[in-house]
N, C-alpha and C positions, 0 to 999 in steps of 0.2 A: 724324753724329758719327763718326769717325776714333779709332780704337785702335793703335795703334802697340807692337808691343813692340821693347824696347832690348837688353833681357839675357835670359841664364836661364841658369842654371848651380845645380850642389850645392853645396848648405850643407852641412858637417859639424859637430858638435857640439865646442863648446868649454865644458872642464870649468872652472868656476870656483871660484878659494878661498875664496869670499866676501866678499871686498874689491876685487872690480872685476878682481882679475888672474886668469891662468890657469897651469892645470899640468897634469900630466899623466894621461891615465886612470888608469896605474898607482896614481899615488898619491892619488886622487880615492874617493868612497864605495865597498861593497861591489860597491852595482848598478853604479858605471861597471864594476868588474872581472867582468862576468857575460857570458858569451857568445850567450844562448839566456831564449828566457821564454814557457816552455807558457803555450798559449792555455787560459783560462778553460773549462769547460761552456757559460758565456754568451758567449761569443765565438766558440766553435762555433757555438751555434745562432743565430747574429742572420745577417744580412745579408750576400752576401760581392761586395761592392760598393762602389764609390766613394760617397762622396756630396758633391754640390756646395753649397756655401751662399756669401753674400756678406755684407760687411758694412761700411756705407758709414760715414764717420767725416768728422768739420768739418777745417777747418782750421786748424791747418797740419798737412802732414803732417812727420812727421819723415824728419829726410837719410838715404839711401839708406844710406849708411855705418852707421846707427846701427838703422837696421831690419834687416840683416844679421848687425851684431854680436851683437844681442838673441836673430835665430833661432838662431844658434849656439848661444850660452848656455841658453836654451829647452830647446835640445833634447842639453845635456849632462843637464839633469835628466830631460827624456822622451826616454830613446834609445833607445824603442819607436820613434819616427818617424822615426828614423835608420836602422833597420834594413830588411832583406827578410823577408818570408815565408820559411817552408821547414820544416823538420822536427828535433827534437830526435835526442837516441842513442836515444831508443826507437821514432823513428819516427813519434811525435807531432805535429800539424800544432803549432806555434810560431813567434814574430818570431827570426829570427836577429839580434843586436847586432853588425851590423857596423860599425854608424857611417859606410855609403856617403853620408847625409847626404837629407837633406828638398829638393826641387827650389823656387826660387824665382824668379819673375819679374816684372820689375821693366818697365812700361809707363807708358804716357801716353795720355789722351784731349784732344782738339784743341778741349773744349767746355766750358764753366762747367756744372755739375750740372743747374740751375735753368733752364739753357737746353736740355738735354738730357731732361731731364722724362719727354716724351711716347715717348721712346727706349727708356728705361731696362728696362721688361719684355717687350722685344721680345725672341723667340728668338735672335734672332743677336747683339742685347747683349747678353746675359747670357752664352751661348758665348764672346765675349770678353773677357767681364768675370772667368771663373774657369779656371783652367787642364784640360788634359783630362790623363788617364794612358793613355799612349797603346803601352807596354810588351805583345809578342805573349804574352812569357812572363811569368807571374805572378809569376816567382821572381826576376825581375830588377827587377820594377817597383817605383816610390817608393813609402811607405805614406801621404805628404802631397804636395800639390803647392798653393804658395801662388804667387797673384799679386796684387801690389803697383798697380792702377793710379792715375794723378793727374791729376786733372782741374785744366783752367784756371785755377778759383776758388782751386786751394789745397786744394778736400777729396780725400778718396782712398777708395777702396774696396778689402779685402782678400777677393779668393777663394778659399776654399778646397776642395779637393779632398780628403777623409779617407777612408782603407777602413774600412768599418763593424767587421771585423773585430776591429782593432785598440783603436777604443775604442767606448762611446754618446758622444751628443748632451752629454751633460755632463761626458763626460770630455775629451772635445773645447774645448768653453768651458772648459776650465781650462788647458790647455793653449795656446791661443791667451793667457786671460787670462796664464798666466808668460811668454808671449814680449815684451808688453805691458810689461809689470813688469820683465824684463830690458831692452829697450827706452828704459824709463825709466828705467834702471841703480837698480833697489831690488829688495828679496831677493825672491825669489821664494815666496810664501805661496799657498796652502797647499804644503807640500813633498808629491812626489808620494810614493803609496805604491804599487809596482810587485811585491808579493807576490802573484799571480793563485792560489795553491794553499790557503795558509791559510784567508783566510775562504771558501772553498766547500767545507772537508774534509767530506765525507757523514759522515755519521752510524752510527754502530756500535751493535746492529743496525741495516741500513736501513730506513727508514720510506717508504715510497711511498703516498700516502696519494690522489692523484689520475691522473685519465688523461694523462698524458704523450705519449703515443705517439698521442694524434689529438690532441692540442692542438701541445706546438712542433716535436713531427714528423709524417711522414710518410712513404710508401710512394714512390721516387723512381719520378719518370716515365722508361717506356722513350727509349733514345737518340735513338730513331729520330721521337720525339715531336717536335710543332711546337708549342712553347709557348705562341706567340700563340692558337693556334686549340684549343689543351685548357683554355682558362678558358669558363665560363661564356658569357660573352657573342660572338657568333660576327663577326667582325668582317668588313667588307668590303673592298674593294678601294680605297674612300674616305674609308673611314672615317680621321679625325682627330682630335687630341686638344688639347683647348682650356684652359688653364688659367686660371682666371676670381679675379681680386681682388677680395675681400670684404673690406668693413670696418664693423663693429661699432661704433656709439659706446659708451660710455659709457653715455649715458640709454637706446639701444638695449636694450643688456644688459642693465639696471636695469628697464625694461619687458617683458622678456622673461620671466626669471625672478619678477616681479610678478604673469605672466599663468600662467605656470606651478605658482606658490605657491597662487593660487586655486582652480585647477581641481583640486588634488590631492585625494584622500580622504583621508592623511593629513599630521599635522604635521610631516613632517621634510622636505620638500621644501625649504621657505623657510628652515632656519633650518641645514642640513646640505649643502644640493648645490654644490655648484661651481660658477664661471661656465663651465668648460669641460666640466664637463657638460650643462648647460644648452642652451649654443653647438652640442656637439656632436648632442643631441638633433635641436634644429631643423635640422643639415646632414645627419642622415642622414635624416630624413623626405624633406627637399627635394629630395636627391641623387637619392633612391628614386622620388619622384613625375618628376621629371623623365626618369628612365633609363626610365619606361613598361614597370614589369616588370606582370607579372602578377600576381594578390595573392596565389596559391597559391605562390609562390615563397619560399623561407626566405633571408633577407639576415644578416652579422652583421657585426658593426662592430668593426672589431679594433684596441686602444688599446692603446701603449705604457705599460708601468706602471713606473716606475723602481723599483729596489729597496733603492736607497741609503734612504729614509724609511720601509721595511716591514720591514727584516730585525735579527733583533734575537739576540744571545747566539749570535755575537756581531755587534756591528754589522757594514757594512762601512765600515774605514775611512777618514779624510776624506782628500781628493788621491789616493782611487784611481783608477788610469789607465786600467782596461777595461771592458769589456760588465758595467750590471745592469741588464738588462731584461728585462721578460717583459711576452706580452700578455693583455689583459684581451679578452673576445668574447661579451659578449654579441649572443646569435640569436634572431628574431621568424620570422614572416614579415609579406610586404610587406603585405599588410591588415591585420592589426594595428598593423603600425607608422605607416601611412597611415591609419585610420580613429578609433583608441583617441583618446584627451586624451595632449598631449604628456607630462603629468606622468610616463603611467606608462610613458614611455621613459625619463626622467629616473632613474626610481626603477630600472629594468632593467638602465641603462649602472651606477647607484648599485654594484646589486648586485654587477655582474661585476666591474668594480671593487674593490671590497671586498674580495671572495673571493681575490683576487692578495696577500695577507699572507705573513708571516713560513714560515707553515705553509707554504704552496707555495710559496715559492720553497726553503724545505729537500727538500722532496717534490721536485721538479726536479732538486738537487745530486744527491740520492740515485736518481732515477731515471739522468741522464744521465750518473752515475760507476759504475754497476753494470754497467756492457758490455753493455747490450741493444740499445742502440739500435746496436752497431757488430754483434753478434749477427744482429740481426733487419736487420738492409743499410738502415736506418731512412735518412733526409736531414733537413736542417731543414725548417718550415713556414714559416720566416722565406725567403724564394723571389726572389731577383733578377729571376728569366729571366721573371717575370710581367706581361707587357704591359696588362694587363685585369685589374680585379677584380671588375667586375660579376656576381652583384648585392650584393658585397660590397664595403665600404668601409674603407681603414687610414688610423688617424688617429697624426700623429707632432704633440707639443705642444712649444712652448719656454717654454709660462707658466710659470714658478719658474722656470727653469733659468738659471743664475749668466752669463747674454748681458752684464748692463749692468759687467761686471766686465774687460772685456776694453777696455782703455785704453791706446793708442801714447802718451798725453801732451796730447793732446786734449780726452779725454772720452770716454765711451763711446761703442756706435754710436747714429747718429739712425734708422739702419734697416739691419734683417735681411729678407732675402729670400733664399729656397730656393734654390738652383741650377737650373738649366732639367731639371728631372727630371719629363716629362709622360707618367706612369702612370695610366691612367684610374684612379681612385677612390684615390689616395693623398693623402690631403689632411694640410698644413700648417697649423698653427695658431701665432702667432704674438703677441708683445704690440706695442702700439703702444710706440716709445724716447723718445716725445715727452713724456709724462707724464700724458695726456689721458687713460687708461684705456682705450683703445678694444685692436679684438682685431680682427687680421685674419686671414684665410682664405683660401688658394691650393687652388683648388679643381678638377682636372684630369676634364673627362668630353669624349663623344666632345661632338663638332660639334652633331649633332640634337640634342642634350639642354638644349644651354648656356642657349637660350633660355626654358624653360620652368624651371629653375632659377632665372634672372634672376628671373623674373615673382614666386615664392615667397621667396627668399632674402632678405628683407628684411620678409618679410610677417609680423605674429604669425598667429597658429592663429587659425582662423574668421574673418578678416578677407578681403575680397575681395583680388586682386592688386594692389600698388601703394597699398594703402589706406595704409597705416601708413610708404612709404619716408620717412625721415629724409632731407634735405636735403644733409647730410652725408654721407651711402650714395650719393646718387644717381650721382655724378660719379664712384663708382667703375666702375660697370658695362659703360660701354666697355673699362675695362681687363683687356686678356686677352692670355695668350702664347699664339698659334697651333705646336702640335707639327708635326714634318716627318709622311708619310702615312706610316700605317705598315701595310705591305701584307702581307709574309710574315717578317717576325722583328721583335722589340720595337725601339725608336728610340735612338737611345746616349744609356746614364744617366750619363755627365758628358761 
């Protein structure tokens, strides 16, 4: 298969009156007239990195013309993505509103989808499938880079490139979802709300009521440091990073959490846990059995916890455009996690979990707005430059997250997949767009490991290998995206 691109050039924001036409920023809401929009405490401390995602849509796709017009419009309401990074009057890291405009490009694939199939999660499609940001200087660079590709059949795939910085995972799906909506010229719902100062005002007195300062920070690494080789796991000269497709059915899941309801001591496992706790329980045992640590080793497994459904008085509210996230960590070590009943991983991921409420995420506002962490030369723990997380695992979800909302005219997507971002232990969780209930897994560990994963990844607890694969699962297991080696610096993350 042949990817071709034709175009690429900046979008700039076009303000609209609400009847289809346009006017002027001048005369358009407060935020078109706003120059500048400090970053968040949570947009400090997240990620400060691209992230690539795809998202494949039927056909037809709509005219190049009206996919264009839509981003405009999109992004006179979010003109955070129109902007640069840089700094306010006070010196503050913030998006400057310049309206330089969101990059888009606009391709063609020379193959029907269905015929391209076996293609599709190959490193080097997916590299062509989303755009890279490819800017020396950060101050120059897009803060979105979208490409349009269209395949044979009429369906189309849209890549995108986002900096974490700028929003999460869910602010991102709303944003795509208004480009959608503009797209298909109807208003754009929910209206974004681009206030990043009010709902995080700390608290008078402040309240710090948890450790901050080894949870979303840390102590930064000297310069002279080699990132790849101050993680945990010591990598070699061959080592390579394999990202491995898992897929969950339905009855899967439903037997999983079945076997897990049994074995608990108590009643709340079956009637309170999640499927993605669940899920995640059995990928970090498997991940951990497979990676062959040693049982005296401490592992933790670090979960995005959005904060839009935990923060309360006042909420945050709806159509807001930046970072709520904070992670959840629960820590074992690898014998207990390997030997216990999986319940009472279930019940451990429960707990940590849990604990990420209303209270800490104010304990956070209050921590990371009292100048200690700029005081004490702190950095986030949320870490780009981290090639390896062994014997640690981070798990990023899209189950609930508003994905089936983002519609060119089509229909929603029939499939989300990650961007080619292979971090050993960063794993993807995903829902099935088909309707089937099923849950997949992009699951990135070195080479050695892939295959003793396989053997478990489908297995329930106390079954021998292979006893329990679903027919369903089997046909996934060849599917893998092989990383480039990654010998003395981490592999490029879009």
């Amino acid at each position: 298969m042949k990817i071709t691109v034709h175009s690429s050039k900046a979008v700039k924001p076009a303000y609209d009156d609400g009847n289809n036409g346009s006017r002027s920023r001048e005369s358009s809401s407060p935020f078109a007239k706003a120059e500048v929009v400090p970053l968040s405490v949570f947009d400090k401390a997240t990620f400060d990195q691209h992230i690539p995602a795809l998202y494949f849509f039927p056909a037809p796709a709509p005219p190049r013309a009206a996919l264009e017009a839509g981003l405009a419009r999109a992004l006179g309401h979010y003109r955070e993505w129109a902007g640069r990074r840089g700094a306010d009057a006070d010196g503050n890291p913030a998006i400057l509103l310049t309206d330089a405009g969101a990059r888009l490009v606009e391709a063609t694939a020379d193959a029907a989808i269905a015929d391209a199939a076996d293609d599709l999660l190959a490193p080097e499609t997916l590299l062509s499938l989303h755009p890279s940001c490819c800017s020396k200087k950060k101050e120059e660079e897009e803060l979105v880079v979208v490409q349009v590709t269209r395949f044979a059949c009429g369906a189309f795939v849209v890549g995108v490139s986002s900096l974490h910085l700028v929003a999460d995972g869910h602010a991102v799906f709303e944003f795509l979802a208004a480009w959608g909506q503009a797209t298909r010229g109807v208003a754009v719902d929910p209206v974004p709300e681009h206030d990043r100062v009010a709902p995080f005002t700390p608290r008078v007195p402040p309240r710090v009521e948890f450790d901050h300062r080894e949870a979303e920070f840390k102590v930064p690494r000297p310069a002279a440091s080699n990132d790849v080789h101050d993680n945990h796991h010591h990598m070699d000269d061959d080592d390579e990073v394999v990202v491995s497709t898992v897929r969950f059915t339905r009855e899967w899941v439903s037997n999983l959490k079945s076997h897990i309801g049994s074995s608990s001591s108590t009643t709340t496992i079956s009637s309170r846990t999640s499927t993605l706790q669940c899920v995640l329980a059995h990928l970090w045992r498997c991940i951990t059995v497979a990676r062959g640590l040693s049982g005296h080793q401490t592992t933790t497994l670090r979960i995005a916890v959005n904060g839009r459904t935990r923060m309360r008085n006042p909420e945050v509210p709806a159509g807001y455009t930046g970072n709520v996230v904070l992670w959840a960590r629960p820590t074992t070590t690898v014998r207990d996690l390997t030997t216990t009943p999986l319940a009472s991983t279930v019940e451990l991921i429960a707990r940590a979990v849990a604990k990420i409420d209303d209270r800490y995420f104010r304990s956070f506002i209050d921590y990371a707005s009292s100048g200690e962490v700029e005081r004490a030369g702190l950095a986030p723990a949320a870490d780009a430059a981290e090639a390896a997380l062994s014997p640690d695992v981070e798990v990023d979800s899209l189950l609930g997250l508003p994905a089936d909302r983002v519609d060119f005219g089509a229909g929603p997507p029939s499939l989300f997949v990650p961007g080619y971002l292979p971090v050993e232990g960063v794993v993807f969780v995903v829902p099935s767009f088909d309707g089937d209930g099923s849950v997949y897994a992009y699951v990135p560990l070195f080479r050695g490991a892939v295959d003793a994963f396989n053997e478990c990844c489908y297995v329930l607890p106390d079954e021998p290998p292979h006893a329990a694969l679903p027919t369903a699962c089997a046909d996934d297991l060849p599917r893998v995206m092989t990383a480039t080696r990654m010998c003395g610096a981490p592999p490029p993350r879009v």
